[in-house]
N, C-alpha and C positions, 0 to 999 in steps of 0.2 A: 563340312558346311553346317551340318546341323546344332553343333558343338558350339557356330560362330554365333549361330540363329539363338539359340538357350543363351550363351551367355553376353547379348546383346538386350534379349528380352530381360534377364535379371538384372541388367544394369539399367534396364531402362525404369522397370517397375522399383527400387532401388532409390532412384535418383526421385520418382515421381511423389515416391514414400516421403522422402527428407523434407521435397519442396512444402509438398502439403502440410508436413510439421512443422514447417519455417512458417511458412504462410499461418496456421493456425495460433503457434506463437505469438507472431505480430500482431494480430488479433487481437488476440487477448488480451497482449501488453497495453495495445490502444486503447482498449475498453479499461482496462484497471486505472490508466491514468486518467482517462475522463474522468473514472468513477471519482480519484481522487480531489479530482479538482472540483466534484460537484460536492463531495462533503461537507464542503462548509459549509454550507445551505443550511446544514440537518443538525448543526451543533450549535452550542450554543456554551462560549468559555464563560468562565466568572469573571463577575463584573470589576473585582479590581486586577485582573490579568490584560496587559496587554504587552503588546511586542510585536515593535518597530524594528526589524533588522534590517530594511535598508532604507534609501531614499527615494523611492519608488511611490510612496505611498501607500505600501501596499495592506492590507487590510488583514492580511494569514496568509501566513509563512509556511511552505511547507518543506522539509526536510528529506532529500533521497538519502538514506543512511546503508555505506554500504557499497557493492558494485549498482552501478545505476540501467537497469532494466530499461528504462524510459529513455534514454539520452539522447533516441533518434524522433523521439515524439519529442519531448520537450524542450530540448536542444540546451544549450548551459545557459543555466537561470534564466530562462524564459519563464514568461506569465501564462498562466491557463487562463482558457474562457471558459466562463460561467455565464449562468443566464442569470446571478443573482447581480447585486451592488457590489457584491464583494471581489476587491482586486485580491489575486492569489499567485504568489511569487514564488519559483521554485530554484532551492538551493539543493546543493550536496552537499554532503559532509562523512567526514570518517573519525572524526575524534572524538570523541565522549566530553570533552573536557568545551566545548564549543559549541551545544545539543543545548544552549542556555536559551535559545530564542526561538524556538521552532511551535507553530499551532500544533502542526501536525507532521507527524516521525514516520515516513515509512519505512520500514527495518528488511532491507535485501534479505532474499536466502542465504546470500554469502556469510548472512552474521546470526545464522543457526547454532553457531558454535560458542557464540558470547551471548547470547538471546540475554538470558537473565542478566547479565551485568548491565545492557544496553537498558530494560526495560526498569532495573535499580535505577538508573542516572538517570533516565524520561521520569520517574514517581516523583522526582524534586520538583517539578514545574510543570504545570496542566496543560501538557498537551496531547495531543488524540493520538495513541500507537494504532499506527496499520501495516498489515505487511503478508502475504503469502507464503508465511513462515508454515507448511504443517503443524494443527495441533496448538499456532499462536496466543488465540483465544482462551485456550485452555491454558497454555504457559503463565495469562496472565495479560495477555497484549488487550487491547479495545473491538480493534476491529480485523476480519482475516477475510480476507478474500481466497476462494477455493473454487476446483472445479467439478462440475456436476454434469457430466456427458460433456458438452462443445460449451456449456455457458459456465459463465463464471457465477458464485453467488458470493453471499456476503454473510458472515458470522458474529454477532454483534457480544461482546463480554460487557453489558449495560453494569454491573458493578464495578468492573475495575474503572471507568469512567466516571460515576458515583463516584469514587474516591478520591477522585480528582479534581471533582469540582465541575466535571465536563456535563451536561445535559445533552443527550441524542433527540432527535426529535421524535414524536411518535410515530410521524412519517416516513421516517428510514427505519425505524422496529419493525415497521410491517413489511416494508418492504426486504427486510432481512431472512433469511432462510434458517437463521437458528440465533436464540438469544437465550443466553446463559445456562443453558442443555451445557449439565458434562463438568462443568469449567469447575478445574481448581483452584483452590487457592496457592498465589502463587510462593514458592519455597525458594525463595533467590540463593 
């Protein structure tokens, strides 16, 4: 009986373990996608950049590059709400070759392994890389969201942006937990 008792308890603590990481997961996911959709708030593209990629009207495009994290928050090419004017339209994409229309790129984990080529093919056309890639920022990307105990923060590469053409606001600088600390140049 007590054999039954021990390992009824470790399946229980076990299963309570996973949920809690599932639950905390979705969290997060939900909070990185707001955050995404409130980005556009804080940027600010060049003035002869823009891109219309559907008929939606929508104002910034923004790109899940990659397996898509979000799919049960944003649902397929759903719009985020913002509390700005700006309507924000979300597509997925996997092809590099089709990365031609996007404001803002968020680059899955799952394309750790092509990072640099993805972030070669985004430097042809100004738009905002973000993505939860470890070490992103530093690779080169814009902007990385990471985790810091239970919150998420935000890591801002305010030069590779500069390069772009892209202006962050100073309002999202501060509110950033680390800006251009570290970051190399990137060696595609």
């Amino acid at each position: 009986m007590r054999n039954i008792t021990r390992v009824a308890i470790v399946i229980f603590f076990n299963y309570s373990s996973l949920s809690a990481q599932t639950l905390q997961s979705a969290f997060e996911n939900q909070y990185k996608a707001d955050l995404i959709c409130k980005l556009a708030q804080f940027i600010e593209w060049p003035e002869n950049y823009s891109c219309w990629r559907n008929s939606d009207n929508a104002n910034v495009s923004v790109c899940i590059f990659g397996t898509d994290p979000f799919e049960a928050i944003f649902g397929h090419n759903a719009a985020c709400e913002t509390s700005s004017a700006d309507r924000v339209t979300v597509f997925r994409d996997n092809q590099l070759a089709t990365l031609k229309c996007c404001n803002l790129l968020f680059i899955s984990r799952s394309e750790d392994w092509r990072l640099s080529t993805v972030l070669r093919a985004a430097e042809k056309i100004p738009m905002l890389t973000v993505s939860d890639i470890e070490g992103f920022r530093r690779r080169g990307g814009m902007i990385e969201f990471f985790s810091k105990g239970a919150d998420v923060k935000i890591a801002i590469n305010k030069e590779a942006a500069e390069r772009q053409g892209i202006r962050i606001s100073s309002k999202l600088l501060q509110l950033s937990d680390r800006v251009n600390d570290e970051v190399e140049s990137p060696n595609y």
